[in-house]
C-alpha positions as CSV (number, residue, x, y, z in Angstrom):
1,X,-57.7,-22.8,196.9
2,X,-61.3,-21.3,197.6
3,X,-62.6,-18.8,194.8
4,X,-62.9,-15.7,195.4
5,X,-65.2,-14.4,192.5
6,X,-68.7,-13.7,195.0
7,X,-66.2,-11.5,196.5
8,X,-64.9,-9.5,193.7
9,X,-68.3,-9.5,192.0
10,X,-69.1,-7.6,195.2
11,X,-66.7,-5.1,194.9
12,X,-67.4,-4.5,191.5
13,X,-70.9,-3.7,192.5
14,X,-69.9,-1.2,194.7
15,X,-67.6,0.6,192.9
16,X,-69.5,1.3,189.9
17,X,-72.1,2.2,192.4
18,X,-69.8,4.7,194.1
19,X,-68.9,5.8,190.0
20,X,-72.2,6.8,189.5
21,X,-73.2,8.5,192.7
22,X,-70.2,10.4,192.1
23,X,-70.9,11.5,188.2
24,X,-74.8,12.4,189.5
25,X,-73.3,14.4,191.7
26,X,-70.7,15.9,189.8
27,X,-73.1,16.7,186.8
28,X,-75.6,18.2,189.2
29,X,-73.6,20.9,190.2
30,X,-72.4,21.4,186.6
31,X,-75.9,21.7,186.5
32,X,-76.5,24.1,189.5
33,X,-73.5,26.2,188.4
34,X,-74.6,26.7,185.0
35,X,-78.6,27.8,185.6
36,X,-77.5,29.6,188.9
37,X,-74.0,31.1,188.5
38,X,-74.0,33.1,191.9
39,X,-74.7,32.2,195.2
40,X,-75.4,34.5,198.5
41,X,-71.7,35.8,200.0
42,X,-70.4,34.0,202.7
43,X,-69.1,37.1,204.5
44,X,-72.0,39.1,204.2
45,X,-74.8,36.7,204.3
46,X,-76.3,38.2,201.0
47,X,-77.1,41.5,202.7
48,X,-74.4,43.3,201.1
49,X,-73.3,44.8,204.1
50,X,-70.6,43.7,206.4
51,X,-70.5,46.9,209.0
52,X,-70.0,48.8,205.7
53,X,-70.5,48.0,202.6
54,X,-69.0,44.5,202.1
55,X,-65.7,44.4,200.3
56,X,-66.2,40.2,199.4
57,X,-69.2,41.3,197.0
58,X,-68.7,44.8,196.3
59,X,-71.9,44.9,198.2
60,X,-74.2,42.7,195.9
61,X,-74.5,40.3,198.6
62,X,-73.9,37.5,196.0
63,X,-70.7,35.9,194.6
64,X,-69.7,33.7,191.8
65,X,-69.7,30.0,193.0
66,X,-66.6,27.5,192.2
67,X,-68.2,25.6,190.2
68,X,-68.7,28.7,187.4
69,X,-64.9,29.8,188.3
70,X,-63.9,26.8,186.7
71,X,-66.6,26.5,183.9
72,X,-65.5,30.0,182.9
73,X,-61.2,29.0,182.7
74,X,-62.6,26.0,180.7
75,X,-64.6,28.7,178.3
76,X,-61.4,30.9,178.3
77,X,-58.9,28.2,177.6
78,X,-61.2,26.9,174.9
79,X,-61.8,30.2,173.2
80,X,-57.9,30.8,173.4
81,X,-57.3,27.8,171.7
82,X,-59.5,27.8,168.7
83,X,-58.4,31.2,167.4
């Protein structure tokens, strides 16, 4: 029966290769969403106006990204907890 350890050794690599790519990426936009919380409306364009006033931002022209939605539920449902 031929071993098949070069193989698995090979895999290995890769998936703690793919691991780390994907906890870079993942902690740099915890990063991003924590020094910049808003990003330019997608409706709007970050003008602020869509024909009138846009109703997406409440014509800021900038939104809160997904990222900080969920940072700010984690804050919430910490905050909730410890009192």
């Amino acid at each position: 029966m031929p071993s098949l350890a070069a193989t698995a050794t090979t895999i290995t690599i890769y998936v703690c290769l793919f691991l780390v790519v994907l906890a870079a990426v993942t902690l740099g936009y915890a990063l991003l969403c924590w020094l910049y919380p808003f990003s330019p409306c997608r409706r709007c364009h970050g003008t602020g106006r869509h024909h009138r006033p846009c109703r997406h931002c409440d014509g800021t022209g900038r939104t809160i990204r997904p990222g900080r939605h969920a940072l700010n539920y984690l804050r919430a449902l910490h905050d909730k907890g410890t009192r």
